[in-house]
CHARMM-style PDB file with segment names, atoms N, HN, CA, C and O in Angstrom:
ATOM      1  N   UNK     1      69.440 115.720 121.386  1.00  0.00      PROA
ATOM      2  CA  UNK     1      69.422 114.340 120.966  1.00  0.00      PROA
ATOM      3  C   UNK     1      70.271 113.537 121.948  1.00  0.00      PROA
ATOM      4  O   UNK     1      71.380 114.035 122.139  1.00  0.00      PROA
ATOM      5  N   UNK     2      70.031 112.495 122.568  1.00  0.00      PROA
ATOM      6  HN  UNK     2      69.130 112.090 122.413  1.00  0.00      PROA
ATOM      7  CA  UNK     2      70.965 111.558 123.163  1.00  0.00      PROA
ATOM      8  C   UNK     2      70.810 110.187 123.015  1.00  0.00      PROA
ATOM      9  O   UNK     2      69.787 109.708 122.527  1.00  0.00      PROA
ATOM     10  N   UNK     3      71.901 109.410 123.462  1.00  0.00      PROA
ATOM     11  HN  UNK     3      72.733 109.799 123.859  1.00  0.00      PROA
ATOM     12  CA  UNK     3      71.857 108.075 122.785  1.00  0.00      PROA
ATOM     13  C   UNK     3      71.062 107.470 123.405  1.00  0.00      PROA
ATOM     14  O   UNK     3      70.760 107.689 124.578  1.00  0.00      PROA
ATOM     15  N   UNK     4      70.543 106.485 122.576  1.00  0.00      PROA
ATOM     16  HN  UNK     4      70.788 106.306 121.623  1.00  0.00      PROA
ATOM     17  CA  UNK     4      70.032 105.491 123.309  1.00  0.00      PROA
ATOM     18  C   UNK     4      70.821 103.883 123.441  1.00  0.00      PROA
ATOM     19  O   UNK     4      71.415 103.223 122.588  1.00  0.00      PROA
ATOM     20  N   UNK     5      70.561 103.637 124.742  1.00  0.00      PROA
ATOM     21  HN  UNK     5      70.079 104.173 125.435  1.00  0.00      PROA
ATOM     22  CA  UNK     5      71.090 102.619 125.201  1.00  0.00      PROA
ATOM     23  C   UNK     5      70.411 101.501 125.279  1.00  0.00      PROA
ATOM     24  O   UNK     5      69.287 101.558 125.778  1.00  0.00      PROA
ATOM     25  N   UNK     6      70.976 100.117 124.764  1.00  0.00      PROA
ATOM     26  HN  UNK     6      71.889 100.071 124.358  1.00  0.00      PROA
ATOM     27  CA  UNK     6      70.234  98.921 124.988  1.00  0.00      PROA
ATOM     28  C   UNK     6      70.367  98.199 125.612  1.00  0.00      PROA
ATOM     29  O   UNK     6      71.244  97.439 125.203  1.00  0.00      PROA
ATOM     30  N   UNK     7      69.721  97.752 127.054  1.00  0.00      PROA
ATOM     31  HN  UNK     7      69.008  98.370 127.387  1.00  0.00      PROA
ATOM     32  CA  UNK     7      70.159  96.592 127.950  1.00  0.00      PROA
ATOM     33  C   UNK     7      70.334  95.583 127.743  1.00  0.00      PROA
ATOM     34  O   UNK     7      69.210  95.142 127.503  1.00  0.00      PROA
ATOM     35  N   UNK     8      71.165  94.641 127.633  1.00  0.00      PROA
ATOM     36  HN  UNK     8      72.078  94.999 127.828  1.00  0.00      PROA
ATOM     37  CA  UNK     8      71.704  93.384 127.669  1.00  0.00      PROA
ATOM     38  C   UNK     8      71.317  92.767 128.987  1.00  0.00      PROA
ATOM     39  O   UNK     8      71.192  93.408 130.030  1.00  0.00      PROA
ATOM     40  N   UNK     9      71.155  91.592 128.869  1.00  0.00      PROA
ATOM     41  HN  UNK     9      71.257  91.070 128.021  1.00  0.00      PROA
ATOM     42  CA  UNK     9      71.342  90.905 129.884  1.00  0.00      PROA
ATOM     43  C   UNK     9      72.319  90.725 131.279  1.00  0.00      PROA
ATOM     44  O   UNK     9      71.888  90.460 132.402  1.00  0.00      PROA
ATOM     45  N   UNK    10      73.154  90.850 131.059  1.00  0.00      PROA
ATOM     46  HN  UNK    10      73.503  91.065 130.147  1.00  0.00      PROA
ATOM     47  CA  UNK    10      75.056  90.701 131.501  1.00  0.00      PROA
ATOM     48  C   UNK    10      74.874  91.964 132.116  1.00  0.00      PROA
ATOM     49  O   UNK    10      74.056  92.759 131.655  1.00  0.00      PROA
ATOM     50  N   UNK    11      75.743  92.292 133.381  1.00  0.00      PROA
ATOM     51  HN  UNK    11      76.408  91.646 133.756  1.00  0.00      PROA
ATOM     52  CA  UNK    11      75.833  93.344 133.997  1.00  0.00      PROA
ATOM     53  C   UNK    11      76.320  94.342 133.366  1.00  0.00      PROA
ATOM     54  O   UNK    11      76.613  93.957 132.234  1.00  0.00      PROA
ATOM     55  N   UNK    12      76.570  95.475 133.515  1.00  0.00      PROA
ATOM     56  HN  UNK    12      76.332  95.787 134.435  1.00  0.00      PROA
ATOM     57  CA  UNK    12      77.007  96.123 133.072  1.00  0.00      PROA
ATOM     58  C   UNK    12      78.394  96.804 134.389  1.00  0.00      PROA
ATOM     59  O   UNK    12      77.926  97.342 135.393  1.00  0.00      PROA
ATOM     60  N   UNK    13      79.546  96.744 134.301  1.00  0.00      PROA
ATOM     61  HN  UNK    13      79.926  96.307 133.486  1.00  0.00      PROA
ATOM     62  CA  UNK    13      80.617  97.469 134.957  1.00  0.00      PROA
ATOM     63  C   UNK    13      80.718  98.534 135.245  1.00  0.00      PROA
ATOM     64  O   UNK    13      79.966  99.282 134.620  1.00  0.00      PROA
ATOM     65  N   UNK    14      81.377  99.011 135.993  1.00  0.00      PROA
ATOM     66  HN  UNK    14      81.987  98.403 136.501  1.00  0.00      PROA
ATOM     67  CA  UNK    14      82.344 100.674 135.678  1.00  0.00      PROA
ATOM     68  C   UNK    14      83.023 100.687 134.603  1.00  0.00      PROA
ATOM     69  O   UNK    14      83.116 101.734 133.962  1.00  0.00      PROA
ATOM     70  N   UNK    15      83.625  99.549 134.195  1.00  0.00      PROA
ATOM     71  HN  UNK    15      83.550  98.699 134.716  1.00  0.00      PROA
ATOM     72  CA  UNK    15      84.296 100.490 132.592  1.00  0.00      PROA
ATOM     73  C   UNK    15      83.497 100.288 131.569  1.00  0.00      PROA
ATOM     74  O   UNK    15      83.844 100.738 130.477  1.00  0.00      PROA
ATOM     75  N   UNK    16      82.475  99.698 131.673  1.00  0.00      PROA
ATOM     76  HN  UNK    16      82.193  99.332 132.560  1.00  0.00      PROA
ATOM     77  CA  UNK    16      81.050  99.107 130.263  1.00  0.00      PROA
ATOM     78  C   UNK    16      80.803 100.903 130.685  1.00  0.00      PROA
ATOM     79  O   UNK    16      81.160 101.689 129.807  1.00  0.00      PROA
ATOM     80  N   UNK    17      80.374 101.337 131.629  1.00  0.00      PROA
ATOM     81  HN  UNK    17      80.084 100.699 132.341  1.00  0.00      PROA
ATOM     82  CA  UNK    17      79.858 102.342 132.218  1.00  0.00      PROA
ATOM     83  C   UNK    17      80.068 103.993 131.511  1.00  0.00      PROA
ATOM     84  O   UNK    17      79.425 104.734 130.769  1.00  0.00      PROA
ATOM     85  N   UNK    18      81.518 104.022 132.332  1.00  0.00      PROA
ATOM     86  HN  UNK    18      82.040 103.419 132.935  1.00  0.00      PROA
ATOM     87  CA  UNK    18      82.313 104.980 131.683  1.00  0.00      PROA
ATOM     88  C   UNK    18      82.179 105.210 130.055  1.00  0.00      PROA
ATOM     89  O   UNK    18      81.863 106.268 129.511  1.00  0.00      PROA
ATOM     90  N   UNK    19      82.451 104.144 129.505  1.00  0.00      PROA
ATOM     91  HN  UNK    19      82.708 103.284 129.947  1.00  0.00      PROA
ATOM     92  CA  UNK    19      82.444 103.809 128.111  1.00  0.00      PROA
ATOM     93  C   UNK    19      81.308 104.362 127.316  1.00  0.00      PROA
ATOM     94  O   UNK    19      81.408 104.876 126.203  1.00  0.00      PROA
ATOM     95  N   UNK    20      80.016 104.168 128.139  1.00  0.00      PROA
ATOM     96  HN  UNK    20      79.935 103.750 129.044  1.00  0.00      PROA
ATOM     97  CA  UNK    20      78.973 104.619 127.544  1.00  0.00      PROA
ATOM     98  C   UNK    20      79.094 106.121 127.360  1.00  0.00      PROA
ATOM     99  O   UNK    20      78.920 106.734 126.306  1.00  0.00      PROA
ATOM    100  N   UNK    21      79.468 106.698 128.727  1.00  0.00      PROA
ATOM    101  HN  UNK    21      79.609 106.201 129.583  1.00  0.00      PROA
ATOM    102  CA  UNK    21      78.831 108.046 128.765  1.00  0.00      PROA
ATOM    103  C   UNK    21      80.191 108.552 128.073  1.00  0.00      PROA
ATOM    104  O   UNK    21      79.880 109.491 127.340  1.00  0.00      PROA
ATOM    105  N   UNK    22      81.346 108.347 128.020  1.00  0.00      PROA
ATOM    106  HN  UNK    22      81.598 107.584 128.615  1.00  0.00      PROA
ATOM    107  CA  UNK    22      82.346 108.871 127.075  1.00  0.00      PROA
ATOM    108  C   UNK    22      81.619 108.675 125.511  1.00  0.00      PROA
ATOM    109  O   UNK    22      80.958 109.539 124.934  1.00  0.00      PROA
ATOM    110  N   UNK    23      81.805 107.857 125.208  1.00  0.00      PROA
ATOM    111  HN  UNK    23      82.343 107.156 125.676  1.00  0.00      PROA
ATOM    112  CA  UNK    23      80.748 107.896 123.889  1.00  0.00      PROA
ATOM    113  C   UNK    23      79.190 109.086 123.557  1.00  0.00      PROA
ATOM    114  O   UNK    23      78.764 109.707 122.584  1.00  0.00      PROA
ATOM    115  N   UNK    24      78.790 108.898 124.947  1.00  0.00      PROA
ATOM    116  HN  UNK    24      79.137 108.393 125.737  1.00  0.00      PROA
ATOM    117  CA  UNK    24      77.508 110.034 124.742  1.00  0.00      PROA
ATOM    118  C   UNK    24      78.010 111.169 124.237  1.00  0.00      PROA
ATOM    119  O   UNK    24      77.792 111.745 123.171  1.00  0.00      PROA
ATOM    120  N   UNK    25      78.874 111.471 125.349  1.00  0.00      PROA
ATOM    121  HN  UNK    25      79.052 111.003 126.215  1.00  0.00      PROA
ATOM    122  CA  UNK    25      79.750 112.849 125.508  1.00  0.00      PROA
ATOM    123  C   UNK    25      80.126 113.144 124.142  1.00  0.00      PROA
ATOM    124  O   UNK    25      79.574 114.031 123.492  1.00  0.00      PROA
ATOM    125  N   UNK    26      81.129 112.356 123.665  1.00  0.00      PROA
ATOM    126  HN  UNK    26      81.577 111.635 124.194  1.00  0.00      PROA
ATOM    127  CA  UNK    26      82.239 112.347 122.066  1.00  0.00      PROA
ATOM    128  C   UNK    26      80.707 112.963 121.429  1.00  0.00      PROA
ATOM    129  O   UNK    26      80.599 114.177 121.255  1.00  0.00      PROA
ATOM    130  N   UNK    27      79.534 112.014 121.098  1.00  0.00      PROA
ATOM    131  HN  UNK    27      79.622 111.027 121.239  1.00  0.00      PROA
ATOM    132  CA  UNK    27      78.280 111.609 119.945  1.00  0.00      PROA
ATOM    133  C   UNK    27      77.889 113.313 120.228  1.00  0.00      PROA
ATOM    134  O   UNK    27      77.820 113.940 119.170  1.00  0.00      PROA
ATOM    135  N   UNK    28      77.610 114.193 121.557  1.00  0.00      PROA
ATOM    136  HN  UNK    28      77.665 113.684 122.416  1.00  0.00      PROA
ATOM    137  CA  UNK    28      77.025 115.179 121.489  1.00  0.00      PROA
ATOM    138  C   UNK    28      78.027 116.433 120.984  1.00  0.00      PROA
ATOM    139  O   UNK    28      77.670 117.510 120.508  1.00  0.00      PROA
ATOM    140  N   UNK    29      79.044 116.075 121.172  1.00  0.00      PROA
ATOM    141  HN  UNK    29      79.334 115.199 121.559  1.00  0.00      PROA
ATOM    142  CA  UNK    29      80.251 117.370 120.640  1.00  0.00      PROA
ATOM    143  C   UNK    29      80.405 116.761 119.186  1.00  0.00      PROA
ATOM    144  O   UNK    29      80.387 117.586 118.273  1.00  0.00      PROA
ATOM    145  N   UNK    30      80.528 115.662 118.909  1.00  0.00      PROA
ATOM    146  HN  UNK    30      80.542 114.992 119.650  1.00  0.00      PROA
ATOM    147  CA  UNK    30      80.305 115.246 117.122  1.00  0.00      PROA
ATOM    148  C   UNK    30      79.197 116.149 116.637  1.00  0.00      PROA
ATOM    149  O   UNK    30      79.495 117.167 116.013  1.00  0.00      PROA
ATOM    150  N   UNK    31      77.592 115.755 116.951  1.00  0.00      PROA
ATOM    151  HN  UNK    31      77.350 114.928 117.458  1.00  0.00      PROA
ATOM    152  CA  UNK    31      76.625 117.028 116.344  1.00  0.00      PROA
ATOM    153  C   UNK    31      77.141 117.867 116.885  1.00  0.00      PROA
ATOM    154  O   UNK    31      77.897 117.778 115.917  1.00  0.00      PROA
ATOM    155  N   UNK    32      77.512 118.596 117.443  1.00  0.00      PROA
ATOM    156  HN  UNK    32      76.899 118.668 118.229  1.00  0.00      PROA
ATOM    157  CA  UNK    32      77.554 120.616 118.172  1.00  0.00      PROA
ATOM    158  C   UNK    32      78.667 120.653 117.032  1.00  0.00      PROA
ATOM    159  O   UNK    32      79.051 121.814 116.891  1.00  0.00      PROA
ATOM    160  N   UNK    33      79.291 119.796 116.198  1.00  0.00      PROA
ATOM    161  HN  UNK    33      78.980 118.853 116.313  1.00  0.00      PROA
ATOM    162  CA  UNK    33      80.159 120.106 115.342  1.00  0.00      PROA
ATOM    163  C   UNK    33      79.731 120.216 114.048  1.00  0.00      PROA
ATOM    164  O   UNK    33      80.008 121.212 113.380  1.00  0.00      PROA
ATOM    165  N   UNK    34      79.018 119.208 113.575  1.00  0.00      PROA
ATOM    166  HN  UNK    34      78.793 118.399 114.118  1.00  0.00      PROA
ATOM    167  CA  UNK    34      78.085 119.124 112.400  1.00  0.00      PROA
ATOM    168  C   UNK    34      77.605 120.401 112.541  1.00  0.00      PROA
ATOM    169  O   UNK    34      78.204 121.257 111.891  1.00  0.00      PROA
ATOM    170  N   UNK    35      76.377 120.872 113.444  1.00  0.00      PROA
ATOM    171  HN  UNK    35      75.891 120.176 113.972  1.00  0.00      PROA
ATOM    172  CA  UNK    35      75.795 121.759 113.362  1.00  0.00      PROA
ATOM    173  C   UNK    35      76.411 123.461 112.999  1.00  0.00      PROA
ATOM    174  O   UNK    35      75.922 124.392 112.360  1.00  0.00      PROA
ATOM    175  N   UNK    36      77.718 123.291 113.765  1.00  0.00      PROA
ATOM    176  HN  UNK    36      78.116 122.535 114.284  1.00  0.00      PROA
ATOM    177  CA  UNK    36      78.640 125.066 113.001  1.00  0.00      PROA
ATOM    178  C   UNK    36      79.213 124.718 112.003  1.00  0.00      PROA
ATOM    179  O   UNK    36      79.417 125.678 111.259  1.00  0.00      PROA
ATOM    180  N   UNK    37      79.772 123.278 111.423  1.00  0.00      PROA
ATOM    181  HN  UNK    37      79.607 122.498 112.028  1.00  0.00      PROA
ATOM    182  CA  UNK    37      80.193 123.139 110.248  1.00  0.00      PROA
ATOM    183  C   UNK    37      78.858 123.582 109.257  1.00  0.00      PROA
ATOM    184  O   UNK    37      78.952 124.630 108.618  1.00  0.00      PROA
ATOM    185  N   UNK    38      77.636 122.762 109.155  1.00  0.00      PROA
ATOM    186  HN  UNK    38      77.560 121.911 109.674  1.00  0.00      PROA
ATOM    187  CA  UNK    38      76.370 123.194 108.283  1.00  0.00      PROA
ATOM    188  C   UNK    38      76.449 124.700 108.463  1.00  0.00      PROA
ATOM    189  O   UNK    38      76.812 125.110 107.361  1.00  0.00      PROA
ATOM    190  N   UNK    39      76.271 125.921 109.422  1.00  0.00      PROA
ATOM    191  HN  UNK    39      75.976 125.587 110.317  1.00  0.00      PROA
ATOM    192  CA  UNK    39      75.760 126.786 109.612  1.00  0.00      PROA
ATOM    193  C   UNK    39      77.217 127.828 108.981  1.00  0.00      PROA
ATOM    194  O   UNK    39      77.186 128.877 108.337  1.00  0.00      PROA
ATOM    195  N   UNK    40      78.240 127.128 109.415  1.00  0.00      PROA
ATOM    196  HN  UNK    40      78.265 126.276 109.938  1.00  0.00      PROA
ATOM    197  CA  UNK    40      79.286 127.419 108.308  1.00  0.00      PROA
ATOM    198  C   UNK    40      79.557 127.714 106.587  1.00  0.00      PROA
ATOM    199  O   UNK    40      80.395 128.394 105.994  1.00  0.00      PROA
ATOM    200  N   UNK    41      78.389 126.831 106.115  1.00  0.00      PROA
ATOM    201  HN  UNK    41      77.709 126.279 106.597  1.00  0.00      PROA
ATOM    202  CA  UNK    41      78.151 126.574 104.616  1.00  0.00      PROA
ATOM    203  C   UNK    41      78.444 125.246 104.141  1.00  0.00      PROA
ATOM    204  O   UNK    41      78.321 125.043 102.933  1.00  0.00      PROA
ATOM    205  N   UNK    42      78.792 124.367 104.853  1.00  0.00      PROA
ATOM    206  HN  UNK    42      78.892 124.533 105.834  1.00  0.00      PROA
ATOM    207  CA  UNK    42      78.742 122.867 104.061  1.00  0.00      PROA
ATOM    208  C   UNK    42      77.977 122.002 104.582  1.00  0.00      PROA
ATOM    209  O   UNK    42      77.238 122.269 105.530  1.00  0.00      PROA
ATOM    210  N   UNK    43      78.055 120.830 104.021  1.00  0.00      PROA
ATOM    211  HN  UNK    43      78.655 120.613 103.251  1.00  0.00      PROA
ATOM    212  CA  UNK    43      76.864 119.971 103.651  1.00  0.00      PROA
ATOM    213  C   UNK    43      77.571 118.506 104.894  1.00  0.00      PROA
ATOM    214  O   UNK    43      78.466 117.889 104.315  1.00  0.00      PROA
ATOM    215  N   UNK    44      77.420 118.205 105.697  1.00  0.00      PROA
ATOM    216  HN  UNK    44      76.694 118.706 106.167  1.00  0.00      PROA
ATOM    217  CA  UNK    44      78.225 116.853 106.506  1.00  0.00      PROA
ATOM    218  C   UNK    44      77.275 115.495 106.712  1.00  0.00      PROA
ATOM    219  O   UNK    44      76.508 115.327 107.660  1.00  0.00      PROA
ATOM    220  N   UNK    45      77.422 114.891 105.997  1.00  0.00      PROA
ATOM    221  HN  UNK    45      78.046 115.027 105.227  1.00  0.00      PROA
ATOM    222  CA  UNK    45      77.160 113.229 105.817  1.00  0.00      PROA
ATOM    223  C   UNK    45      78.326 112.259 106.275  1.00  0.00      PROA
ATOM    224  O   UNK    45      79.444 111.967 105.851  1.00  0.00      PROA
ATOM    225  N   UNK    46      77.547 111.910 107.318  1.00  0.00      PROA
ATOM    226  HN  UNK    46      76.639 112.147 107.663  1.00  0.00      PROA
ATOM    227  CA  UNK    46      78.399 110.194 108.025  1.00  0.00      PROA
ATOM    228  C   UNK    46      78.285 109.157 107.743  1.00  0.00      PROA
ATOM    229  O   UNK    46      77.676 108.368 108.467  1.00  0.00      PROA
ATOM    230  N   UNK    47      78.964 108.725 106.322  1.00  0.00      PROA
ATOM    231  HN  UNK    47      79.459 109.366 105.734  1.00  0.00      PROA
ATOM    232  CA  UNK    47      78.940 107.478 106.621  1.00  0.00      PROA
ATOM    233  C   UNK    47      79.631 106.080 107.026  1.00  0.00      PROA
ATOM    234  O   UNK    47      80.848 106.160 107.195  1.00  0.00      PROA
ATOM    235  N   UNK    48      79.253 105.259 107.145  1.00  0.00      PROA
ATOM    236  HN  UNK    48      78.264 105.194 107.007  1.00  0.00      PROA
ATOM    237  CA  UNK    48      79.809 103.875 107.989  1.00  0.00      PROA
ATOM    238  C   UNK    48      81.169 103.292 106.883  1.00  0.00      PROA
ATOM    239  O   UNK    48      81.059 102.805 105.758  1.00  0.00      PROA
ATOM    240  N   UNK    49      82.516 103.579 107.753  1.00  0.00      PROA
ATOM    241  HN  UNK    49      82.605 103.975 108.667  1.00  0.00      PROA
ATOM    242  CA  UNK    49      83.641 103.404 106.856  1.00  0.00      PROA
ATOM    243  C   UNK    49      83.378 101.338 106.696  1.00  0.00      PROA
ATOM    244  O   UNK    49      83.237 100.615 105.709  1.00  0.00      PROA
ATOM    245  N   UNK    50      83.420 101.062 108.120  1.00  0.00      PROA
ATOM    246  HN  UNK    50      83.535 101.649 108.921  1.00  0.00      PROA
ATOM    247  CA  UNK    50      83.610 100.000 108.428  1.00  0.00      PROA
ATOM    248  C   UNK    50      83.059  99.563 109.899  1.00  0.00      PROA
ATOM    249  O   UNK    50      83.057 100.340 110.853  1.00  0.00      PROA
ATOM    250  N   UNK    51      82.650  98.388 109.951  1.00  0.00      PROA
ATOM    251  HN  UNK    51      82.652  97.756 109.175  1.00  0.00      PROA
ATOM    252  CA  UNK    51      82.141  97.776 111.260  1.00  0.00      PROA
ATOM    253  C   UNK    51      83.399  96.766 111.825  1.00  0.00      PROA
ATOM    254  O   UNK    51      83.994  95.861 111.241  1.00  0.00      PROA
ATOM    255  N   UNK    52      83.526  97.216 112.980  1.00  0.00      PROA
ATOM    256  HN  UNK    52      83.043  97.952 113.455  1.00  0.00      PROA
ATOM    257  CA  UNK    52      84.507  97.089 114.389  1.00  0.00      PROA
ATOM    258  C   UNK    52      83.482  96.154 115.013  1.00  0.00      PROA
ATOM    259  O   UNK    52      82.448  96.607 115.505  1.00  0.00      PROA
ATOM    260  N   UNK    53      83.886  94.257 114.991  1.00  0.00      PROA
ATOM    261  HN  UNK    53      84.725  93.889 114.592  1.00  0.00      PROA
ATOM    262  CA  UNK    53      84.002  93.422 116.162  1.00  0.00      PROA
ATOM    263  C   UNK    53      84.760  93.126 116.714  1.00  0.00      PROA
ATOM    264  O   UNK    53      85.903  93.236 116.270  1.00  0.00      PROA
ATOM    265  N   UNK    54      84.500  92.561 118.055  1.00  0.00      PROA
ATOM    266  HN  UNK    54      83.572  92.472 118.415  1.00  0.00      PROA
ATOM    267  CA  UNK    54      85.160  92.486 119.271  1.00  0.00      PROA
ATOM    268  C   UNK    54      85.560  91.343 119.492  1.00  0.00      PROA
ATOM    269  O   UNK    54      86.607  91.207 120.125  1.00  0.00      PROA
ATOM    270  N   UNK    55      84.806  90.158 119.012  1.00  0.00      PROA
ATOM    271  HN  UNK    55      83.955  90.268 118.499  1.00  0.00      PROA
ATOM    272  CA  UNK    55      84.851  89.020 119.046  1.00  0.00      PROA
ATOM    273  C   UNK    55      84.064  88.433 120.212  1.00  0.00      PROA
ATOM    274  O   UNK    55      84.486  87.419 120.767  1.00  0.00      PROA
ATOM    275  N   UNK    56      82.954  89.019 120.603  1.00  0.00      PROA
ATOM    276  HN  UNK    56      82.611  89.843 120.152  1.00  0.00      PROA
ATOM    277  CA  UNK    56      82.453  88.264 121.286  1.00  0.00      PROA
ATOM    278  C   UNK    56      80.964  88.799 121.024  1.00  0.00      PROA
ATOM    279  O   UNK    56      80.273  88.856 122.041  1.00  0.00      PROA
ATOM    280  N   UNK    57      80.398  89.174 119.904  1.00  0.00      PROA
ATOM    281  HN  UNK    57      80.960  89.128 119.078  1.00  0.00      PROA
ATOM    282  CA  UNK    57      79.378  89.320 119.120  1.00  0.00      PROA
ATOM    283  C   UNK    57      79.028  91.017 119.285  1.00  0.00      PROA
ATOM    284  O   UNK    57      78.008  91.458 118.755  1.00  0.00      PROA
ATOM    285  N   UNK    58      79.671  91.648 119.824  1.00  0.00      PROA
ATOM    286  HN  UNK    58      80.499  91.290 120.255  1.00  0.00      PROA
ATOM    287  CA  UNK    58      79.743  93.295 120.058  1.00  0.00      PROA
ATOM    288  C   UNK    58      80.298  93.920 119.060  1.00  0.00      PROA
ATOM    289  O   UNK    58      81.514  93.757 118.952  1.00  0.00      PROA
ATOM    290  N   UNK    59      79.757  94.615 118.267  1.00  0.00      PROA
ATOM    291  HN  UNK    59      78.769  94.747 118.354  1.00  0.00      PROA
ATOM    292  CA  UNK    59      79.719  95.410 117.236  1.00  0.00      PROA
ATOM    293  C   UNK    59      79.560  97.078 117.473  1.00  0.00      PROA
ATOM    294  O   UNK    59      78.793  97.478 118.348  1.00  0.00      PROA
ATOM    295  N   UNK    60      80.282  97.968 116.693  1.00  0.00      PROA
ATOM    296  HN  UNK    60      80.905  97.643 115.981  1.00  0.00      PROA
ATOM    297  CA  UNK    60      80.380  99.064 116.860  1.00  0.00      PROA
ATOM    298  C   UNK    60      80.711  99.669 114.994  1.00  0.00      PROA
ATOM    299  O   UNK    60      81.808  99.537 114.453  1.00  0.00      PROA
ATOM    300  N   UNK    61      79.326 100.383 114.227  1.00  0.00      PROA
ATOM    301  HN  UNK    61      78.434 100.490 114.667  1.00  0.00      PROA
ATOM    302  CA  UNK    61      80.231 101.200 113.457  1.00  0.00      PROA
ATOM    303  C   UNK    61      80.870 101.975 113.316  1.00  0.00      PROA
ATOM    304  O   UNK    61      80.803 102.884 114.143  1.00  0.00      PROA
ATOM    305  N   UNK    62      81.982 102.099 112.068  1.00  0.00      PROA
ATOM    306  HN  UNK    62      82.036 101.360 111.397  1.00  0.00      PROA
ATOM    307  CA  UNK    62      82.941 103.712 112.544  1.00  0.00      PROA
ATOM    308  C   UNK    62      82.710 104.124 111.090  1.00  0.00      PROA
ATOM    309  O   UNK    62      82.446 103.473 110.080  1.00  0.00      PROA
ATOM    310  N   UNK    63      82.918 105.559 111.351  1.00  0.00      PROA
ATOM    311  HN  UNK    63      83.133 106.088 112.172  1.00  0.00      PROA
ATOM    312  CA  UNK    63      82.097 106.440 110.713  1.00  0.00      PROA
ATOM    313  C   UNK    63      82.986 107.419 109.744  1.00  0.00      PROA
ATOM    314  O   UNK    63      83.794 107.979 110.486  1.00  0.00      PROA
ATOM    315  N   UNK    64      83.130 107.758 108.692  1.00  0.00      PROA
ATOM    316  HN  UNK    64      82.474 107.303 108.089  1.00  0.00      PROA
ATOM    317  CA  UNK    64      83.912 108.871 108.357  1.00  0.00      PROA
ATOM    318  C   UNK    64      83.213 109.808 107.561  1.00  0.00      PROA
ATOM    319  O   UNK    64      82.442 109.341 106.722  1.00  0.00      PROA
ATOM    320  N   UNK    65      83.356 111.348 107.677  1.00  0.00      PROA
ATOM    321  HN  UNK    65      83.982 111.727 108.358  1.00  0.00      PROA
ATOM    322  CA  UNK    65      82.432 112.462 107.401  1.00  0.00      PROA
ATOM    323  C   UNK    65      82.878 112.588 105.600  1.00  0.00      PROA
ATOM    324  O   UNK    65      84.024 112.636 105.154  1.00  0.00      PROA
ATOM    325  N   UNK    66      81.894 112.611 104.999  1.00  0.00      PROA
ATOM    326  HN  UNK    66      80.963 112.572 105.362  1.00  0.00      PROA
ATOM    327  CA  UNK    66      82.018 113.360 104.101  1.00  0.00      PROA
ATOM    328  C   UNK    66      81.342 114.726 103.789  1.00  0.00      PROA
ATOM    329  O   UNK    66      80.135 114.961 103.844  1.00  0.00      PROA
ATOM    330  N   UNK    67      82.468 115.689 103.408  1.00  0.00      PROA
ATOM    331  HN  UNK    67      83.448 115.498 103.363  1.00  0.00      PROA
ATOM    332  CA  UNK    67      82.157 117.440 103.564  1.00  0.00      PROA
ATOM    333  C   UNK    67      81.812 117.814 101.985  1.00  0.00      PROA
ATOM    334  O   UNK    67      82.686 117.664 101.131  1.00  0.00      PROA
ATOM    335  N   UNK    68      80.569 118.281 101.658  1.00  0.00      PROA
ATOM    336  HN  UNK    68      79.858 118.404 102.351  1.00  0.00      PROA
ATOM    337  CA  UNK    68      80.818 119.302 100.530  1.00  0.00      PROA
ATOM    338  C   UNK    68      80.125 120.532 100.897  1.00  0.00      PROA
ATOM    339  O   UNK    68      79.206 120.758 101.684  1.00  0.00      PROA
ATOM    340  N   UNK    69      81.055 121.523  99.842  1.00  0.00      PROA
ATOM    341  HN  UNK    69      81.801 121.340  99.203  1.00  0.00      PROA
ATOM    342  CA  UNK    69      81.342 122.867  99.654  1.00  0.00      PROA
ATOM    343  C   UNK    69      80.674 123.420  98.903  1.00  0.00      PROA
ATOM    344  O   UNK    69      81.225 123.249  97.816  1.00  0.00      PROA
ATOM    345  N   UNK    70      79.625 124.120  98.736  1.00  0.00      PROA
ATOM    346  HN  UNK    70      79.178 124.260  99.619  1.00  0.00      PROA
ATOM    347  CA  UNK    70      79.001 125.373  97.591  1.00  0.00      PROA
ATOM    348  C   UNK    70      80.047 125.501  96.866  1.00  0.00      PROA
ATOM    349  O   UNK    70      81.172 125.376  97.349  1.00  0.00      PROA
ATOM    350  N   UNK    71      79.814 125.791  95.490  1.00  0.00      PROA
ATOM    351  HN  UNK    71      78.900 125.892  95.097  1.00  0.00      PROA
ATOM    352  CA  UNK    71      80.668 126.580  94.725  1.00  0.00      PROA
ATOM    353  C   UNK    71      80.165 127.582  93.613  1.00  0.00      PROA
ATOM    354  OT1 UNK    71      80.976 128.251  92.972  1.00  0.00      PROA
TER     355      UNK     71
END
């Protein structure tokens, strides 16, 4: 799975840049984590704690896992 990216208009930088693929990077070791946690025995749902603006109409959600356990 990898992210997809949406072009904007506005250039994009070296640190817009970086930013992305650090994020890819984080997003693909986030699933490779989900995936041994599930194969582990629990159940991992992300959802959106809260939405992060920037103030200049750039938005980012953040996410917190909720884990359940067989019993």
């Amino acid at each position: 799975m990898s992210a997809e990216v949406k072009e904007t208009p506005s250039d994009n930088t070296d640190q817009t840049d970086q930013a992305i693929r650090m994020l890819a990077n984080d997003l693909h070791r986030l699933n490779q984590s989900v995936v041994r946690a599930v194969e582990a025995g629990v159940s991992v749902e992300l959802i959106r704690s809260s939405r992060h603006h920037n103030g200049d109409g750039n938005w980012g959600d953040l996410l917190i896992p909720v884990i359940t356990r067989k019993e």
